[in-house]
N, C-alpha and C positions, 0 to 999 in steps of 0.2 A: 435447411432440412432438419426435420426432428429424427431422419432414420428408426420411424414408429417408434419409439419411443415416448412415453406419455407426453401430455402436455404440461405437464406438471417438474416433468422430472429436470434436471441440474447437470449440464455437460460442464466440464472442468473445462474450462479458458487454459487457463494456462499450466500444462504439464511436465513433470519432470521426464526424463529422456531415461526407459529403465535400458540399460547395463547387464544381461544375463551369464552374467560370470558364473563360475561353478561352484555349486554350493552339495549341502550336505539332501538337498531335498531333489528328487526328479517331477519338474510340473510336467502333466496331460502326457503321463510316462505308454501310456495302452496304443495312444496315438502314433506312438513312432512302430510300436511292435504292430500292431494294423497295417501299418503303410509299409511295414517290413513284409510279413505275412501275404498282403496282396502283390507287393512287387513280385515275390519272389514265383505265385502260381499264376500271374498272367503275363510273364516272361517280360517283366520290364528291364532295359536297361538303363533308364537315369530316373536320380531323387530330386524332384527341383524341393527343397526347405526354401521359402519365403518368410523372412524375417527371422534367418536361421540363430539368432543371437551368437553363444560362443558355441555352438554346431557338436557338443557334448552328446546330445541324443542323437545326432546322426550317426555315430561309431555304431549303434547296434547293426547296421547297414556292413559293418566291416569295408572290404575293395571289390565288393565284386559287384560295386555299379557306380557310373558316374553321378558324383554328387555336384550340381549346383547351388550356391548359398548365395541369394539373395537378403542385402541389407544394408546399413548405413555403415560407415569408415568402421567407426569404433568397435561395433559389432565384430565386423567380417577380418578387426587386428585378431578378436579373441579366440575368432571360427581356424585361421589359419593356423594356430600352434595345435587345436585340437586336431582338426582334420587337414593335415596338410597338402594331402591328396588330390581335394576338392576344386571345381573352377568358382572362384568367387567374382561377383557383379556386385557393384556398390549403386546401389538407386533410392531412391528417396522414394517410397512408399504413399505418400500421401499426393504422389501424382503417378498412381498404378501399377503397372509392371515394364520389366523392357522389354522387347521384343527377341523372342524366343523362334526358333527357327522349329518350322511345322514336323519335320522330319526325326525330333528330340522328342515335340513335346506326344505326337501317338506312342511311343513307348515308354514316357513318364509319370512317375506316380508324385505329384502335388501335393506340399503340406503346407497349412496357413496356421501355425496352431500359435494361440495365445500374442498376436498381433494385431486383430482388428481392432480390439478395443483401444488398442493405444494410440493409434491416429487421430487427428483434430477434424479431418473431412474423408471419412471410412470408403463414401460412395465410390471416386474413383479407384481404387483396388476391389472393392466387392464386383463391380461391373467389369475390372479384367480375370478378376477368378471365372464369371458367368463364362467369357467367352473361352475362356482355356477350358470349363468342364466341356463342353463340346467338342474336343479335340484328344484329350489324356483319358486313359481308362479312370481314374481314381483323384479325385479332388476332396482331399481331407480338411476339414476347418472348424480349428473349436477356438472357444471364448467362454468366460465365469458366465454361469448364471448368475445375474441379479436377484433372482428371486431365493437359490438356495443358498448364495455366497454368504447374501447380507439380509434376506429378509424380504417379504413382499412389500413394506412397509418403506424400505429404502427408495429415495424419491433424489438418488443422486446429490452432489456429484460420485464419484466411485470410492470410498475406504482409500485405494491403493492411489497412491499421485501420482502413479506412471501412468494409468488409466485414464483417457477423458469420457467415456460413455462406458455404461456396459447394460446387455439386453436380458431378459429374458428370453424363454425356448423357443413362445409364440412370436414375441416379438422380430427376434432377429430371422426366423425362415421368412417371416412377410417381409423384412429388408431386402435378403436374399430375392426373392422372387420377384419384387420391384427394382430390383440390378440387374434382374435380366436372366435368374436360372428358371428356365422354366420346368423342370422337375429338378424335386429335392428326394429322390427317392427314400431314402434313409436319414432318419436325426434321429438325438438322443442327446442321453446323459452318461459319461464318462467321467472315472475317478480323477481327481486333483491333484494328488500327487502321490509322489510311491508312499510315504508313510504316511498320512490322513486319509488317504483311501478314500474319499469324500467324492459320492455322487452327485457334485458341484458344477461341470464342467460339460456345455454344449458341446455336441459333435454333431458334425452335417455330413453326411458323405455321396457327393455327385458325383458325375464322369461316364464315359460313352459306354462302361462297364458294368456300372450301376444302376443304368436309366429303367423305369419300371419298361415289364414288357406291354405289349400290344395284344390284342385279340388273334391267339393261334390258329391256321389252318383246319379244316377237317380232315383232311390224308393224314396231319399228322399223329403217327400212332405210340401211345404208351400203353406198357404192361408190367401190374406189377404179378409175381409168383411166390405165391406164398405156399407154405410148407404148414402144416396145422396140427394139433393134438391135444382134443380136450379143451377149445377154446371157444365154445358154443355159447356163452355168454354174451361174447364181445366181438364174434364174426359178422352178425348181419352189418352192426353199426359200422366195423371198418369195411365192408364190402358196398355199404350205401355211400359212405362217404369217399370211395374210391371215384363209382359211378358220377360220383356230381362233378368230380373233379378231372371228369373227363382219361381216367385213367383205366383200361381193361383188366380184367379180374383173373386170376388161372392161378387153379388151388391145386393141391396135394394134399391130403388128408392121410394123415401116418396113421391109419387104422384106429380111431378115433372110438371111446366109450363113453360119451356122452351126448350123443345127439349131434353132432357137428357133422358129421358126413350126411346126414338126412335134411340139416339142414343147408348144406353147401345145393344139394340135388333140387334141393325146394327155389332156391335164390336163382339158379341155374335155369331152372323151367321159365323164371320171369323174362330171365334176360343178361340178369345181375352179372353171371358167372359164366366166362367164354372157354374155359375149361376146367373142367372136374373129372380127376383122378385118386387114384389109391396109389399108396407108394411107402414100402416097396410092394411086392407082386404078394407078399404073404404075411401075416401079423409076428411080428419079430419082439423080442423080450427087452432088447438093449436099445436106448436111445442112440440110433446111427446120424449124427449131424451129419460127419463127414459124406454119406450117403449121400443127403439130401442135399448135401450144396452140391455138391459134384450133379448131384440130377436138376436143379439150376440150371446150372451153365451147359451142359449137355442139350437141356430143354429149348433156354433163351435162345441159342446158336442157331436153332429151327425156326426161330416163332418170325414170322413179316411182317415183324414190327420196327420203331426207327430208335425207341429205345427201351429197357429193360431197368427195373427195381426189383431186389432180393429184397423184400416186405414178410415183414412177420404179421401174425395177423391179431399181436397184439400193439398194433401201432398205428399212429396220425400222422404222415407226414403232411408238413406244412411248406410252402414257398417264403424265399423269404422277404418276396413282397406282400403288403396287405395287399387282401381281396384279390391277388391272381390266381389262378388254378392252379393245381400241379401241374399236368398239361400244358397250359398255356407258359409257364417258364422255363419247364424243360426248352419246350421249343424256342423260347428266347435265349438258353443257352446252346442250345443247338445252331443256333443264327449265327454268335458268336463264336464260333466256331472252336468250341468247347466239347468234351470226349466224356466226363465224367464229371458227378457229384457228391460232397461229400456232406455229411448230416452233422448235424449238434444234438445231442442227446438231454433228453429230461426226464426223469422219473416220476410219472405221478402216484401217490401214496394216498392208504385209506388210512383214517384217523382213530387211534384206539377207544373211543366213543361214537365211532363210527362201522362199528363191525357189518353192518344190513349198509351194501351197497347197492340198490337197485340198478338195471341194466342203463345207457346212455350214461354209459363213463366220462365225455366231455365237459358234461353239464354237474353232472354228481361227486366227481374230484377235481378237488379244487385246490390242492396242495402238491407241488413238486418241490426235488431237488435235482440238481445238475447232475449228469454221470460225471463220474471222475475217476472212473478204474482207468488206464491204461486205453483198453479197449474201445472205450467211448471218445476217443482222439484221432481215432482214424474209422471213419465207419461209408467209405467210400462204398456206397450201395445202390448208387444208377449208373448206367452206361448206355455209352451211343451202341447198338446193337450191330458194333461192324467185325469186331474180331472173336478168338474167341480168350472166356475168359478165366482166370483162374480166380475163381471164390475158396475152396477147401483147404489150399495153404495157411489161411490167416483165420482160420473160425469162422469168415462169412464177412468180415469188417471190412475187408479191401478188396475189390475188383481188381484186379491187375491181368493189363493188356497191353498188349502193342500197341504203342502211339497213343496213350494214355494222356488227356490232358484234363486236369483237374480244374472245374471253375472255381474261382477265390472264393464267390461269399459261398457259406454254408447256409444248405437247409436245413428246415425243425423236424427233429421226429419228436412226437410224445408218447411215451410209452407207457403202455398202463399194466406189465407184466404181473402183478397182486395187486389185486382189485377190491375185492372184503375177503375177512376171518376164512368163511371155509372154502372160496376159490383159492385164496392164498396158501395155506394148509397142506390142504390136496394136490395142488400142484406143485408144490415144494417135497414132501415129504411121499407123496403117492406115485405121480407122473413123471417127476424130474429126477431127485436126487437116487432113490432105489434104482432107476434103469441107465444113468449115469456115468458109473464108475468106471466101465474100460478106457471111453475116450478121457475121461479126467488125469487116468494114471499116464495112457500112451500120447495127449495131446498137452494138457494142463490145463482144458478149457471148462468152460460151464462156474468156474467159482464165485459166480453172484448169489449164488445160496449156500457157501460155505458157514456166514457167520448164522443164516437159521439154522442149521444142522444142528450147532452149540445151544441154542435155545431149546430147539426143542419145540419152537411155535412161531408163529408170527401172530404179532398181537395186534401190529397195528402201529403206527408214527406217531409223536406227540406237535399238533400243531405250531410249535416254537423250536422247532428245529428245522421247517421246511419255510417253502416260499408261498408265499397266497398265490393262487392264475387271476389273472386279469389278461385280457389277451392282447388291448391297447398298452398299458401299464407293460407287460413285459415285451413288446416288440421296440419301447423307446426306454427304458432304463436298462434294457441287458443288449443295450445295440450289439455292441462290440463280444461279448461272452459268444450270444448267439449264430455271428455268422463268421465268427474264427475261434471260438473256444479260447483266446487268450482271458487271462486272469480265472480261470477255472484248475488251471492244472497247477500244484503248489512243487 
């Protein structure tokens, strides 16, 4: 077998046997905090690590799950002084796996990291990973890129002699899926290690947790409620793109002076908008958040739907499968018998030679950076429409309910809150910060416009401080950022 790998390219014959004793460097370190991260929101009880070396990265797991280390003798001497806790199984890897008892591996989260390449005949272990993702929520498995380790030009054998092959991105998901996975829902690129930080490092992520959803129901119902003021710019776009995505529309309009309530009632007459109100009963001077979530949740608790999104309506959320609907993955976290979701946050920014933003914000900004306040970490903003719930405690960031249970991956929201020079302006210095201040003193909230206040303007991002959008491009090199915010928060 060439394990798609060119025809060209130079498998190491004869390899050295690497030894992953502890050293000053952590490799495919995001990997273990992923598989930490998901164990711990899809209530797994055991880590099976495959070809766990000396089981160093497993302590981030601490005792409160059984660990399995899978590996050869020398290895699993090194795994027992670290992790002494752990059940170790000595197997020789280049003829698969042992056999794992069904009733472990449905509550097991599976790591394969930085092991495939070092086998002489990979097939037989890639075709028992296939069969274990059918069975465990979460089958993690990374290996070097060839292409960004060493070069596209690299035509083998591997730089490193413990290696005897190693793939590229395309190459090794087409191995994968002639093993036998037949979806890979998730790949990417992940950092190399904690201090080169080098997006070098394939990651696949399968498993009965992960698997893309299916074509939704029509019964089944979402809504999102949005709360609005002065955002008649950017309302139709995110009310069109609601509609597509199979998501029901219900507005509140905080007494709006720019056209947005005329045009909420225009969109409404189509179809777009399945309710439209004023809120509160009378045009009030002070920005009341706390109000308006509270009229949220009050609202959502009424509405006969199966689930509910707190939507701003200056926002994209995205699924965080390609090409599924909102719609259609809620209800495949709803299958999964999942209670709530939580989002990743991106800011998109206009560029200070970019002041004239025309409307269709998607297409016309094209530079974000990550949130990374605080609040961008927990923004828990869908729920299954069964209890009731408490939005106003936390700013609007977390749902919290009875019997709450959080799905692992995270979704995308994009958020386009300053759009050009004089929406930005005006809704900083006009709409926001002047009617602001009670709740800032008596909550502490709203301080995303503290450093404009200092300015004095907003002028606009300098493109070499932000991220270019690509929307392929960022769904496989920010895999892991995106759907757990790991490596985002310093």
């Amino acid at each position: 077998m060439n394990y798609f790998l060119p025809s060209t390219y130079r498998i190491r014959q004869n390899h050295d046997h690497y030894l992953d004793s502890p050293n000053h460097l952590t490799y495919q370190p995001h990997v273990y905090h992923l598989a930490c991260f998901l164990a711990e929101r899809c209530g797994a009880t055991s880590i099976i690590d495959i070809g766990c070396g000396s089981g160093e990265k497993l302590k981030v797991f601490g005792k409160d799950y059984e660990i399995i280390c899978i590996d050869y003798a020398p290895a699993l001497d090194l795994a027992r002084q670290s992790i002494p806790h752990a059940e170790f199984i000595e197997f020789d890897l280049e003829n698969g796996l042992p056999i794992i008892p069904s009733k472990i591996l449905e509550r097991s989260i599976v790591i394969c990291s930085d092991v495939i390449e070092h086998l002489r005949k990979p097939d037989q272990l890639m075709r028992a990973l296939a069969r274990l993702a059918e069975l465990v929520p979460y089958v993690l498995i990374s290996t070097p890129d060839r292409d960004r380790a060493r070069g596209w030009l690299d035509n083998g054998p591997p730089a490193n002699p413990a290696h005897t092959m190693e793939w590229n991105a395309s190459e090794f998901v087409r191995f994968m899926h002639d093993s036998g996975f037949e979806d890979i829902p998730f790949y990417g690129h992940t950092i190399n290690t904690d201090i080169h930080e080098l997006k070098s490092t394939i990651l696949t992520i399968a498993g009965t947790h992960a698997i893309s959803p299916v074509s939704g129901t029509q019964k089944f119902r979402v809504a999102a409620v949005i709360h609005t003021f002065n955002e008649s710019d950017i309302l139709s776009e995110v009310i069109e793109y609601l509609n597509l995505q199979g998501v029901e529309v219900h507005v509140f309009d905080n007494w709006s002076t720019d056209g947005s309530w005329e045009l909420i009632n225009k969109l409404g007459s189509l179809g777009k908008v399945q309710h439209a109100a004023r809120f509160p009963d009378k045009r009030i001077g002070e920005y009341q958040w706390k109000l308006q979530l509270e009229k949220t949740a009050e609202y959502s608790e009424k509405l006969n739907v199966d689930w509910v999104m707190h939507y701003d309506a200056d926002e994209i959320r995205c699924s965080p499968w390609s090409g599924i609907s909102l719609k259609d993955a809620i209800e495949h976290v709803d299958r999964l018998g999942y209670s709530a979701i939580d989002f990743t946050v991106i800011d998109f920014r206009f560029l200070t030679r970019q002041s004239k933003v025309s409307n269709n914000y998607q297409n016309n900004l094209n530079h974000f950076e990550f949130g990374r306040r605080p609040g961008h970490f927990k923004q828990i903003k869908a729920w299954k429409n069964m209890a009731k719930v408490d939005l106003a405690s936390s700013g609007g960031h977390d749902a919290v309910f009875h019997g709450r249970n959080i799905f692992p991956l995270k979704f995308l929201t994009k958020h386009y809150p300053l759009r050009n020079a004089l929406q930005a302006n005006r809704k900083v210095f006009h709409d926001r910060l002047p009617r602001m201040e009670a709740e800032r003193k008596a909550f502490g909230w709203h301080r995303q416009y503290d450093g404009f206040g200092e300015n004095g303007a907003v002028n606009g991002w300098d493109s070499h401080t932000l991220v270019p959008w690509h929307s392929t491009y960022f769904m496989s090199e920010f895999l892991v950022e995106r759907i757990s915010g790991i490596g985002l928060q310093n």
